[in-house]
Backbone as numpy.savetxt, mean C-alpha at the origin, in Angstrom:
# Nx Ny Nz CAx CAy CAz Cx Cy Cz
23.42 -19.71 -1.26 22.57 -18.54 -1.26 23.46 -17.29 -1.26
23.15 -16.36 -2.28 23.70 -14.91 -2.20 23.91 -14.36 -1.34
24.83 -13.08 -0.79 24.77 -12.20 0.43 23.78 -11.48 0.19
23.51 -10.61 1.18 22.12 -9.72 1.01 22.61 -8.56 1.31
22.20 -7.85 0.45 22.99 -6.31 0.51 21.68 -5.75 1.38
22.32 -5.55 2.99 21.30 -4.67 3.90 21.16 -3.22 3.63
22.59 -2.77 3.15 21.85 -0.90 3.00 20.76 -0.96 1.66
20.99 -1.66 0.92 19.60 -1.55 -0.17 18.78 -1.85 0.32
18.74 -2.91 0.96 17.19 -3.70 2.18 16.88 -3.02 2.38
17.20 -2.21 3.49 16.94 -1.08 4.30 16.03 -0.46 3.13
17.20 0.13 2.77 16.59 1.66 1.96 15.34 1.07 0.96
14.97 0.20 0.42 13.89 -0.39 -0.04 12.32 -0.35 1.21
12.97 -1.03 2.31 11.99 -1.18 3.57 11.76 0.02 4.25
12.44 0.85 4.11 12.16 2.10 4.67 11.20 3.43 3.58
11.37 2.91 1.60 10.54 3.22 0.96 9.23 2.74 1.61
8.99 1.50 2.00 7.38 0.89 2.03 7.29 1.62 3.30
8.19 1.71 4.03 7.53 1.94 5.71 6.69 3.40 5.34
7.87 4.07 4.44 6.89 5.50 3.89 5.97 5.58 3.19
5.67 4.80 2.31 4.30 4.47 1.14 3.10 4.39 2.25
3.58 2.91 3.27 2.57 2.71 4.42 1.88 3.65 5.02
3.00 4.55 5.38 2.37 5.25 6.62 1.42 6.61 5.74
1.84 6.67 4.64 1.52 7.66 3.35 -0.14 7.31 3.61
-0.31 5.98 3.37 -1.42 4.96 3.36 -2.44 5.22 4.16
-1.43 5.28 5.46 -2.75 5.82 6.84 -3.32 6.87 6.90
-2.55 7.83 6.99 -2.90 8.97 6.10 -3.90 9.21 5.50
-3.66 8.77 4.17 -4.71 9.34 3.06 -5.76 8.56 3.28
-5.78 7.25 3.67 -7.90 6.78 4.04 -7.79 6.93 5.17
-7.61 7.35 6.20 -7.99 8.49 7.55 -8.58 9.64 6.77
-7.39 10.27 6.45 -8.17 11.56 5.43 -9.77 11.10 4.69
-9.03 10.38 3.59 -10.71 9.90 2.94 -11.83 9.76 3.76
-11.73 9.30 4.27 -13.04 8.96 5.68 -13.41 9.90 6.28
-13.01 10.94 6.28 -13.52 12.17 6.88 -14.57 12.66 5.66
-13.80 12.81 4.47 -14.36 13.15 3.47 -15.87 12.66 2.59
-16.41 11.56 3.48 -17.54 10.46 2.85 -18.93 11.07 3.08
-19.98 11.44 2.67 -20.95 12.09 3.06 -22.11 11.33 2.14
-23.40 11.35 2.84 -24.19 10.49 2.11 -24.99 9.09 2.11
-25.94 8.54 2.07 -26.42 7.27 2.16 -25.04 6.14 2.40
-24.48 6.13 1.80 -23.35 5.33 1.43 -22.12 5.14 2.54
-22.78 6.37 3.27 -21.03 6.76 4.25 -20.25 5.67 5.51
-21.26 4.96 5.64 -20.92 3.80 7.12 -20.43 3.29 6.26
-20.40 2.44 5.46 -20.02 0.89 4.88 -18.68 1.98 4.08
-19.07 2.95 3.58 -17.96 3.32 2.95 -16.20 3.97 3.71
-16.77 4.35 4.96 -16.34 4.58 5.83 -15.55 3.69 6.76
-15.91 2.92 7.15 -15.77 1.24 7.59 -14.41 0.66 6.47
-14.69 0.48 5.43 -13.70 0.28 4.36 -12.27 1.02 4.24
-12.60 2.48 4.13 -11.26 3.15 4.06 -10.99 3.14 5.85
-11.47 2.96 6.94 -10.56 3.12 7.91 -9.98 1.44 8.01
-10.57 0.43 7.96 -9.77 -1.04 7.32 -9.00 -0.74 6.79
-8.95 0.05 5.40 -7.61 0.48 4.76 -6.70 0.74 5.44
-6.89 1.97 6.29 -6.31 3.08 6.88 -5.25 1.69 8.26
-6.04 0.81 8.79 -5.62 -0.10 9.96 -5.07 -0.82 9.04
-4.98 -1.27 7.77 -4.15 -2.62 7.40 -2.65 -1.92 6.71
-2.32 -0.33 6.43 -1.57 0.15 5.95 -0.62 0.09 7.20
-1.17 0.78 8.89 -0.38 0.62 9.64 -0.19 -1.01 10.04
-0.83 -1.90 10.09 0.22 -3.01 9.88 1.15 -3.70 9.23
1.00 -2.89 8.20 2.40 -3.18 6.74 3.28 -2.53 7.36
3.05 -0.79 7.60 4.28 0.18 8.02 4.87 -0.75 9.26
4.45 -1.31 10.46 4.45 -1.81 11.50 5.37 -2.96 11.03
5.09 -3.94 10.39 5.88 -5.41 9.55 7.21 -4.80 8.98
7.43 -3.64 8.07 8.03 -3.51 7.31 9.37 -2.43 8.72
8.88 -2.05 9.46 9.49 -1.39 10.55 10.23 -2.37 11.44
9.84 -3.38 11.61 10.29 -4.81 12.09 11.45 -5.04 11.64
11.00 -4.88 10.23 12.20 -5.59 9.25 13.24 -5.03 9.91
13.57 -3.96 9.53 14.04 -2.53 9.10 15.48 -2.55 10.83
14.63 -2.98 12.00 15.30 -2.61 12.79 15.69 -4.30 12.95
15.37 -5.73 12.53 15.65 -6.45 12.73 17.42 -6.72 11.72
16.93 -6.12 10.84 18.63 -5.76 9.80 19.28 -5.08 10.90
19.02 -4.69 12.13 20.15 -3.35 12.57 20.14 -2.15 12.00
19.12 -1.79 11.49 19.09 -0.38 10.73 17.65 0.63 11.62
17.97 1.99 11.14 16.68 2.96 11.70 15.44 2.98 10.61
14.20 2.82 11.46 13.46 2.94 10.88 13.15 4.79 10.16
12.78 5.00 9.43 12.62 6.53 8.35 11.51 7.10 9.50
11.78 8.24 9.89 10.64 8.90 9.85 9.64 9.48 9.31
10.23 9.85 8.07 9.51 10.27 7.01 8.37 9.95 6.26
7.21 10.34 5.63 6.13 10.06 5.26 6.01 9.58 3.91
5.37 9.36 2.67 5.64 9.03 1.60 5.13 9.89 0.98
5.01 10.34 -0.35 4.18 11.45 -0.84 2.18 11.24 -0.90
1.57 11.89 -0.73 0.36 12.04 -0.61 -0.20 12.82 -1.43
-1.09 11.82 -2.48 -1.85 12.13 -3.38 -3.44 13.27 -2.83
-3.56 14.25 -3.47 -4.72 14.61 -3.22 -5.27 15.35 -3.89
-6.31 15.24 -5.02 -6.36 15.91 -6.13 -7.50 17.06 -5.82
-8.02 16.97 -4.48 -8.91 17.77 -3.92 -10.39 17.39 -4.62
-10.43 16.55 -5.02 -11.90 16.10 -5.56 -12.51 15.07 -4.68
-13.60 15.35 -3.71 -13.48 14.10 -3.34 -14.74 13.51 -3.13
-15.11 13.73 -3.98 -15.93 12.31 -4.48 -15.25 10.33 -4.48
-16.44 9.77 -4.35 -15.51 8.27 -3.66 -14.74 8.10 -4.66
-15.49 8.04 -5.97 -14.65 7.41 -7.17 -13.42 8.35 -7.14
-12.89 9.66 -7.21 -11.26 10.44 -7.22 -10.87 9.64 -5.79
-11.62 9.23 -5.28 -10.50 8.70 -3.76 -9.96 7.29 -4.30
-10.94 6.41 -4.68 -10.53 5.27 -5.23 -9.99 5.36 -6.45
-9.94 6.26 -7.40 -8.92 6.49 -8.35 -7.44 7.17 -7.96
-7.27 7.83 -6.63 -5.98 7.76 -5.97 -5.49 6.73 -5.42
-6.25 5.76 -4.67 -5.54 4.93 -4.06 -5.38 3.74 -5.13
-6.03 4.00 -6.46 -5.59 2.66 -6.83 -4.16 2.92 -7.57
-4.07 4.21 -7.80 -2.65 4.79 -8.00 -1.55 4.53 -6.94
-1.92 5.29 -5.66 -0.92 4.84 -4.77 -0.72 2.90 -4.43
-2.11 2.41 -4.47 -1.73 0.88 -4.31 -0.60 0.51 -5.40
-1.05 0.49 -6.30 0.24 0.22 -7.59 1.88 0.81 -7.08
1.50 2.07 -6.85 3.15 2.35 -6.38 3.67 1.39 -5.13
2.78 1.27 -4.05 3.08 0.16 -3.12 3.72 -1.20 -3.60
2.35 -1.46 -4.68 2.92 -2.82 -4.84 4.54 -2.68 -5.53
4.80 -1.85 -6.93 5.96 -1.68 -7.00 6.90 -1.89 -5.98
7.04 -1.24 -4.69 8.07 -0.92 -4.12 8.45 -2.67 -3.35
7.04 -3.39 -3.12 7.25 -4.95 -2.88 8.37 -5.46 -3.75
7.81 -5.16 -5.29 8.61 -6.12 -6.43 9.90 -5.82 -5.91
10.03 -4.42 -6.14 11.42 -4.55 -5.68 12.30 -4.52 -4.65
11.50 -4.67 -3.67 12.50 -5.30 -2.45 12.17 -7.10 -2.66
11.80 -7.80 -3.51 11.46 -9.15 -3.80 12.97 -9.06 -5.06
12.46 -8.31 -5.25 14.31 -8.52 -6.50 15.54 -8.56 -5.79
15.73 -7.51 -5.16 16.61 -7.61 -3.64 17.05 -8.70 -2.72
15.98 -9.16 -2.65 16.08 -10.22 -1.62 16.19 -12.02 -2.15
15.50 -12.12 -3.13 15.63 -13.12 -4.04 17.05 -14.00 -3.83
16.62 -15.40 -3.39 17.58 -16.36 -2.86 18.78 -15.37 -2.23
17.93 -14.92 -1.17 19.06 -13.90 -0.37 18.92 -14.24 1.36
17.72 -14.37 1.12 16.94 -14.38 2.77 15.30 -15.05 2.26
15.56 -16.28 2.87 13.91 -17.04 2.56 13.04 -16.21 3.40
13.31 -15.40 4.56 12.22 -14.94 5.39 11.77 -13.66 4.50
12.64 -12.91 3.88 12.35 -11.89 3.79 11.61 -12.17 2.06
11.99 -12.54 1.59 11.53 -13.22 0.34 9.85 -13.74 0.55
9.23 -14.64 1.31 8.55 -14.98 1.93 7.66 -13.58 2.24
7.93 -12.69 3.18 7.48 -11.64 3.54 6.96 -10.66 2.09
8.02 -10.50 1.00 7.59 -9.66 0.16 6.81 -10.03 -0.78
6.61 -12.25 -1.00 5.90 -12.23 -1.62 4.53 -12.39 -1.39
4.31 -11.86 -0.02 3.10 -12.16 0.56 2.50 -10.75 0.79
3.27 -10.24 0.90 2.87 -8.71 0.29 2.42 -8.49 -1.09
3.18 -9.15 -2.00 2.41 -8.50 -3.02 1.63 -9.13 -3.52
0.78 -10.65 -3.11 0.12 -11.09 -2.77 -1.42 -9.80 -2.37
-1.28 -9.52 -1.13 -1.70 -8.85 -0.66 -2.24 -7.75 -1.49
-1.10 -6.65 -1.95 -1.40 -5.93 -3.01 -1.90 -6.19 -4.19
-2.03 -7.19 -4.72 -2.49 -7.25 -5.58 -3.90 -7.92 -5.69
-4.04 -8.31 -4.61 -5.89 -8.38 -4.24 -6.14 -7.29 -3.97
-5.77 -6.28 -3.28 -5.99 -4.96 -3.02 -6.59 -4.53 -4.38
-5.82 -4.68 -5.27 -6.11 -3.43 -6.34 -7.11 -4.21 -7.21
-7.32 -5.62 -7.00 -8.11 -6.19 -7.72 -9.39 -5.68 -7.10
-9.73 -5.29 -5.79 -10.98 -4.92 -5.13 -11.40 -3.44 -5.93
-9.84 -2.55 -5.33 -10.24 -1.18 -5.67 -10.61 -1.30 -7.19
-10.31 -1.80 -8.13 -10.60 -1.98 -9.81 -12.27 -2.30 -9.94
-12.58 -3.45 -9.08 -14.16 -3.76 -9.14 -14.81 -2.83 -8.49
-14.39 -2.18 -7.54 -15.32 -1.23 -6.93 -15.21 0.29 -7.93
-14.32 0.45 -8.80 -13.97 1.81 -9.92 -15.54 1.12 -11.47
-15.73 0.04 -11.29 -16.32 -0.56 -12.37 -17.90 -0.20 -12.21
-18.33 0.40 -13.36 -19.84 0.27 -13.29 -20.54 -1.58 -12.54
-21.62 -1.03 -12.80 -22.48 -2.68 -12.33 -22.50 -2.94 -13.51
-22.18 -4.23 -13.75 -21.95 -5.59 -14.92 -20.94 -4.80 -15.50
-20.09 -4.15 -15.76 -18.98 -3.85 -16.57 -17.67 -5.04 -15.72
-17.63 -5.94 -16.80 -16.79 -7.20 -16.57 -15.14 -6.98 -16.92
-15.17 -5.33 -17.43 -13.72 -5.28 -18.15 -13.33 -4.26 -17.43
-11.75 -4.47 -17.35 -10.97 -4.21 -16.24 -11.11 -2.31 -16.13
-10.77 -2.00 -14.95 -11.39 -0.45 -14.80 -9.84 0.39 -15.39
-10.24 1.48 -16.50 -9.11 2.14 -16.69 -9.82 3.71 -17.18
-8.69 4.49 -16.37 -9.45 5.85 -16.58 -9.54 6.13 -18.42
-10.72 6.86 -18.51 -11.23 7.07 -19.26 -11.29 8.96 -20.24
């Protein structure tokens, strides 16, 4: 098995810890923003979001200090196009999900026959992410529109 280059680890795990916490953030935010018949269930959803982002940042912070390294304080960038209607919220996050999942792939390139745990970890992340965006895509989709959601 390869060595594992920890300052790239790091600096990869400390991208997600910032995407994450980016994450909590913006559906905290969203959820404030929900008004309408719709708002419990819709509400309910983005703060789930909002709780499963801080357990990524939380996992990925683990990592981070289990290498011997500092976790980032820093935040990730935050989308906000000021429209906020559900569909611009779920057309941001399915933007930011994608950048998330990116930042998996490539700490999975990184780590690749480097560290089975951590390998393991990222591909279960993007796992993760990528049911994510399969939800946010069906929920961007009219009713019966069977083909995949792309802005228009």
């Amino acid at each position: 098995m390869a060595e594992l280059d920890k300052a790239q680890t790091v600096a990869a795990l400390n991208r997600i810890l910032e995407a994450e916490l980016a994450g909590v953030v913006r559906y905290t935010h969203y959820s404030f923003l929900v008004f309408g018949f719709g708002r419990i269930p819709i509400v309910s959803w983005l703060n789930a979001q909002a709780d499963e982002s801080l357990m990524h940042a939380r996992a990925a912070g683990e990592w981070i200090t289990a290498l011997g390294a500092y976790p980032s304080l820093a935040i990730g960038p935050l989308l906000d196009s000021h429209q906020h209607d559900i569909g611009a919220m779920l057309r941001e996050s399915l933007e930011s999900e994608r950048a998330a999942l990116n930042l998996y792939r490539d700490l999975l390139k990184l780590v690749a026959d480097r560290s089975v745990a951590l390998e393991e970890y990222a591909r279960d992340m993007i796992r993760i992410e990528e049911t994510h965006l399969a939800e946010v895509d069906k929920m961007l989709r009219k009713p019966g529109d069977l083909q995949a959601y792309s802005p228009r």
